[in-house]
C-alpha positions in Angstrom: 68.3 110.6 150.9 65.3 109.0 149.6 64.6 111.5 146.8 68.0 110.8 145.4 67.7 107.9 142.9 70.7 105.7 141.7 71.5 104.3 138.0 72.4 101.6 137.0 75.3 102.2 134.2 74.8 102.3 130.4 74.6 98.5 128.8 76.8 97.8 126.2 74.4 96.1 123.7 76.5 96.1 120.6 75.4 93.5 118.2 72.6 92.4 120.3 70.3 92.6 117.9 72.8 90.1 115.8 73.0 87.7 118.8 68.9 87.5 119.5 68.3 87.3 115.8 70.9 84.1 115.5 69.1 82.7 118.8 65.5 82.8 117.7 66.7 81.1 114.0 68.6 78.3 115.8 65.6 77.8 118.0 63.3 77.4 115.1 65.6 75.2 113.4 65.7 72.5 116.2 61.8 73.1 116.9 61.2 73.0 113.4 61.5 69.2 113.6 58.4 68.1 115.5 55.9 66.0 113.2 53.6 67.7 111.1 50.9 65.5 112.6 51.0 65.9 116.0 51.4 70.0 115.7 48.1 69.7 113.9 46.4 68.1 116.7 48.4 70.3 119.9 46.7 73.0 117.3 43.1 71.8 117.2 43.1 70.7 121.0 44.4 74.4 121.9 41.7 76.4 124.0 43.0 79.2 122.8 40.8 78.4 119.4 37.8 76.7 121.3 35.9 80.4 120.9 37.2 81.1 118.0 35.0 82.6 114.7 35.7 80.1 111.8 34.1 81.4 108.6 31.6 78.7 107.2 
């Protein structure tokens, strides 16, 4: 029938929120080791901020 609609069963997601929160600090901690220098520059050279109001 193409009125009758299937589901898909419950997810277990105990202790997800545990498991994302220990993969996003483990990411930071490797990324955290790119030189301060060239972050600067990757953040000046972004065209995200070529419009962008800065206050004089």
């Amino acid at each position: 029938d193409i009125n009758c609609v299937e589901y898909l069963p419950i997810a277990d997601i105990t202790g997800l929120l545990q498991k994302v929160r220990a993969a996003i600090f483990l990411s930071l901690d490797e990324l955290w080791l790119i030189p301060t220098d060239l972050v600067q520059i990757a953040t000046v050279l972004d065209p995200r901020f070529k419009n962008f109001q800065w206050n004089e």
